[in-house]
N, C-alpha and C positions, 0 to 999 in steps of 0.2 A: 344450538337450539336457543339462539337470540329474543327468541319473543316467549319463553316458557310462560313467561308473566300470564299473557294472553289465554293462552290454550289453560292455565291450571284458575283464570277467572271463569272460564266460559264454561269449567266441568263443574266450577260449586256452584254457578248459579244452577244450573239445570236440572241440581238436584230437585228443585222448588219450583222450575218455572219450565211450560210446555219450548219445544226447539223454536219455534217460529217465533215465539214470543222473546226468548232469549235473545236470537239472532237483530231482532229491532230494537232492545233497550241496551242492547251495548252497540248496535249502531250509532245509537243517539249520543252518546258520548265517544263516540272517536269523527263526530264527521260536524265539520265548521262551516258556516257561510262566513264570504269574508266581505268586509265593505256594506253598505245600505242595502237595503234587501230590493231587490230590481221588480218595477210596479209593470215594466213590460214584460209578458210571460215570451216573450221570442228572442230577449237578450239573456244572456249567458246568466248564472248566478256562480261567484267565482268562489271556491271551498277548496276546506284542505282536510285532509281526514289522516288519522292519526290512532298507530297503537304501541301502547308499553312495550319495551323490552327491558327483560332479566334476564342473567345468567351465569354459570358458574361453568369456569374451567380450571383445571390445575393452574395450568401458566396463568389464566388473567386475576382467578379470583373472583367475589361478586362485579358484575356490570351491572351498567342499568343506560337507558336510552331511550329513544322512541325511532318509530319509522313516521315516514311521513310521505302525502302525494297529493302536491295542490295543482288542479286542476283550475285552467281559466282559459278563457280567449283572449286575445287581444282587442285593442280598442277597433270598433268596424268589422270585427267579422262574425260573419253572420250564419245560419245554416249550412252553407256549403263548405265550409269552415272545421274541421275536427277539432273536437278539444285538446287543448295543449297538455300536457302534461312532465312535471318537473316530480322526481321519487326521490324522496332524503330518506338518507339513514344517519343517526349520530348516536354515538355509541361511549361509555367513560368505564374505568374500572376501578376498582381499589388499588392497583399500583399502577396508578397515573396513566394509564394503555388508555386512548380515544383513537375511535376510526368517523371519519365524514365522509359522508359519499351523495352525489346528487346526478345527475343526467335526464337532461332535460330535452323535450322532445317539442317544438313551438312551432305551430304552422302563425303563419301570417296569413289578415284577410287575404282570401278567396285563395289560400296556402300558393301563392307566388312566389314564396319563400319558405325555407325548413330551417330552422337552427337546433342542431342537438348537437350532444357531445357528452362530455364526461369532468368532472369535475371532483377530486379526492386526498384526501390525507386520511394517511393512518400512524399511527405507532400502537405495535399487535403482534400477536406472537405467529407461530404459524410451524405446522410440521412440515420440512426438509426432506423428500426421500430420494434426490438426487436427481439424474436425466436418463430417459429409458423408459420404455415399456414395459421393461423386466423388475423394475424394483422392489424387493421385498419389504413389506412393512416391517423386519427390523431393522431395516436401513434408516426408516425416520429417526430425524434430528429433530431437536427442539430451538426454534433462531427467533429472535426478534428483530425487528430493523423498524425502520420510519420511511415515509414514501408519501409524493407528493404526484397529482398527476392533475395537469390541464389539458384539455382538450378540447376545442371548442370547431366546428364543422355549420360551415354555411352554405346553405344548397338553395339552386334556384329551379325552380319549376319550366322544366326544358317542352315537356306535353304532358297533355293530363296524367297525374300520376306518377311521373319520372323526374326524381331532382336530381341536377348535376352539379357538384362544387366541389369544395376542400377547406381546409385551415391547417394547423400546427396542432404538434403534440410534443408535450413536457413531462417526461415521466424518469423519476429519480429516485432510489434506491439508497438509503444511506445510513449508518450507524447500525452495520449488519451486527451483531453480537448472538453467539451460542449462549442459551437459557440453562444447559444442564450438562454436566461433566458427560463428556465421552473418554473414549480409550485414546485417545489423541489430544485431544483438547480440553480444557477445564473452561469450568463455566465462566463466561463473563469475553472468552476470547475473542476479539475481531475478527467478522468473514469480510470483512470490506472488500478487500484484496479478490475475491472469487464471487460474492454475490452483490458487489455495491458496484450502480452504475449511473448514468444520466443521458437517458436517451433524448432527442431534440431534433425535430425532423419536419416537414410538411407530408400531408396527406390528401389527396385525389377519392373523392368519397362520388358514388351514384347508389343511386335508391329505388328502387319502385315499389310502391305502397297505395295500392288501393286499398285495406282495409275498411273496416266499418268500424274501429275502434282498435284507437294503438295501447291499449290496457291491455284489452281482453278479446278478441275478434273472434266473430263467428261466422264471419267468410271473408274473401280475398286473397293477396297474393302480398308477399313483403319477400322482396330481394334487394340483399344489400351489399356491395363493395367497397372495401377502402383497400385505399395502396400505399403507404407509407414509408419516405424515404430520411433517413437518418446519417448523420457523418461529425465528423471531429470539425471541420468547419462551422458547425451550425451553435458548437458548443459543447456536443455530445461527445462522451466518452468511447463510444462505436460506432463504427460503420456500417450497417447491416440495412437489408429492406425486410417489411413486415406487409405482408397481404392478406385479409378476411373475407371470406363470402359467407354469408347467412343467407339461407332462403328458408322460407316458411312459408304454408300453406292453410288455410282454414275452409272446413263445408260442416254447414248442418246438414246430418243428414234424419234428424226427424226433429218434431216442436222441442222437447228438449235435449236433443244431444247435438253436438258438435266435434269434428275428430279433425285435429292439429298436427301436422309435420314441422320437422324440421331439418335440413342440412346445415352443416355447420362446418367449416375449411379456415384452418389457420395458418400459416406458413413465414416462417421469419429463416432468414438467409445467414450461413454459416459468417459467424461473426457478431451475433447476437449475443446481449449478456442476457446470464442464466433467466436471470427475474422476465425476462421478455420471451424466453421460451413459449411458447405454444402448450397448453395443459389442458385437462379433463378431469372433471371430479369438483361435487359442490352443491347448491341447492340448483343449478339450472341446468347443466351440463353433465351427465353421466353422477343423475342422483342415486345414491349408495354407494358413494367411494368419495373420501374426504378431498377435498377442495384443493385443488392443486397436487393429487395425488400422483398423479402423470403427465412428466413434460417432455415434451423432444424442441425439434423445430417444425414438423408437421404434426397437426392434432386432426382428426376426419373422426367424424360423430354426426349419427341420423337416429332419433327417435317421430312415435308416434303417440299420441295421446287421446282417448275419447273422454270428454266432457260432457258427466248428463246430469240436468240440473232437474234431480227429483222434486221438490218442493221451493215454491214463490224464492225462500229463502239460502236453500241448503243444496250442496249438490257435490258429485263425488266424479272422481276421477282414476283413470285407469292409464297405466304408461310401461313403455319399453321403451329401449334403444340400446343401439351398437356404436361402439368407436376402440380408435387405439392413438397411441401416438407415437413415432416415428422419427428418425434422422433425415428422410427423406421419404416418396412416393414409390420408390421403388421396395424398399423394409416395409411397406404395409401387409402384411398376410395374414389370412382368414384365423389360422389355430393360433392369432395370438391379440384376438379382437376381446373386448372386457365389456361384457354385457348388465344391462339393470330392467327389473321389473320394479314396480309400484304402484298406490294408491294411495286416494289421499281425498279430503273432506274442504267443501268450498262454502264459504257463509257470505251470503250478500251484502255488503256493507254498504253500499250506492248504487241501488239498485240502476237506477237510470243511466249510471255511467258503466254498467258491469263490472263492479271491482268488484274481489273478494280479497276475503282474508284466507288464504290458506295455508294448509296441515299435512305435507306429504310424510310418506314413509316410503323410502326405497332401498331395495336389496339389488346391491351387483356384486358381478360372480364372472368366472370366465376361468381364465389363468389364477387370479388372484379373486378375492370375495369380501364383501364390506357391507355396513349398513347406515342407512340415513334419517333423522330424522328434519325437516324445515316446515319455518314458519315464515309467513311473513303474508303483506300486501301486494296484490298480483300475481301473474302467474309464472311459468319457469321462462314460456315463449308467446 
């Protein structure tokens, strides 16, 4: 619960002030123009909108941070043009823990080009419950490590709609260390050996994205592919291939609701270190089960989501979905899929660009059962 900050300003003010009014005077303080204010109303005006985060966990202690999502075009593009958008997170605690994290999504004039990717460092604790589907939450360990990840994906616009490209990816795993005495190990002991790794690979990325907005869509189609190939040549500590398909769906189906799919396919090839595993659980993937809860080498997860935006400002949300995860395609089976329902509260924060700030709560259940709470800027999909 990273942004608690936010959600316990937004309950005292409201003791005093009606929702719609609330939802605009803390607008007003997290959303920036940046540069001279633009005297043409048909050129972009470029902002970054921005909210608190606080937090407390055993492992980290108080945090504190902000998120962030600056929005702009480039130089020349013009209406047909979708807004770019880059989302930071930075995050610090009391015993020296920081995570960064950015990915950035940038159409070029008249989108001829896509550049997006991923961009991240953390040192952050994280609960451990092994590889399986079957893992029981007293199996969680408590681990720290540090971890660095590049990733930068250059796509060019093959037909309307469809980019084709690739780039590299850099992702490193290191200074694995146990946070808390087990029956085995005492605290402070190196996992290096079993979870530290350095993957280094290029990747083969295609896109199709008509959206009407890559924030927050209320209609189109986004499918995406990457294929990524990895080896001890390249520098990497493993040999393994890694493939992802996302597809996502969006229809209004009245002035204000909206109902969102999505499939979601991960698959990394025996040989893969742990950290690369394929996983489920977190604020966007199988909300109500902690973040990394479940990893194999194949993850398959489909939910659905209706979006109805009751008032100018405010608007609520309703969701399910299924998934498991797997050693392969063939161990996928029905009686051992781990299910989540929820809901959850949307506050307008730009209005023009459809951002919100949102507040889920999700319960998932299945085989095993857990609960969620997440905050944050934009939405899960």
């Amino acid at each position: 619960m990273r942004t608690l900050f936010t959600l316990l300003l937004c309950t005292s003010l409201s003791l005093s002030l009606p929702a719609q009014g609330l939802i605009e005077k803390v607008a007003d303080l997290m959303e920036f123009n940046l540069g001279k204010a633009k005297t043409d109303t048909t050129e972009f005006q470029p902002k970054i909108v921005m909210a608190p985060i606080v937090f407390f966990e055993p492992n980290t202690s108080f945090g504190f941070g902000f998120g962030a999502s600056l929005l702009f075009k480039p130089k020349g593009a013009g209406a047909e043009t979708r807004t770019s958008n880059i989302p930071i997170g930075i995050s610090y605690t009391l015993k020296n823990q920081v995570f960064f994290s950015a990915s950035p999504t940038i159409f070029f004039p008249e989108e001829k080009w896509l550049l997006r990717g991923n961009i991240g460092y953390s040192d952050f604790p994280q609960t451990y419950f092994g590889v399986g589907n079957g893992t029981r939450d007293e199996d969680g360990i408590e681990i720290t490590y540090q971890r660095l990840l590049i990733e930068p994906l250059l796509l060019r616009q093959a037909i309307p709609h469809l980019f084709v490209g690739g780039g590299f990816r850099y992702n490193t795993y290191y200074n694995n260390e146990l946070i808390e005495d087990t029956e085995l190990l005492e605290a402070g002991a190196s996992l290096q050996d079993t979870l530290g790794s350095k993957s280094v690979g290029l990747e083969f990325a295609a896109s199709y994205d008509d959206r009407d907005n890559v924030v927050n869509a209320t209609r189109g189609i986004l499918a995406e592919f990457t294929q990524g190939f990895y080896g001890e040549v390249l520098g990497g500590s493993n040999t393994f291939r890694l493939s992802k398909l996302d597809l996502r769906t969006y229809h209004r189906v009245n002035p204000k609701g909206v109902v969102g799919g999505q499939f979601y396919l991960r698959h990394s090839t025996p040989g893969a270190p742990i950290q690369e595993l394929s996983s489920l659980g977190g604020p966007d993937l199988l909300r109500g089960f902690q973040e990394f809860r479940f990893r194999d080498n194949l993850a398959a997860y489909a939910q659905l989501e209706y979006r109805w935006q009751t008032w100018k400002s405010i608007g609520f949300v309703f969701f399910g979905g299924a998934g498991e995860v797997a050693s392969s395609s063939s161990k996928l089976a029905f009686d051992e899929l781990r299910y989540n329902v929820g809901t959850g509260i949307r506050a307008a924060v730009i209005p023009k660009e459809n951002i919100n700030l949102r507040i889920d709560f999700g319960y998932g259940f299945g085989v095993s059962s857990g609960t969620g709470i997440y905050l944050g800027l934009g939405e899960a999909f």
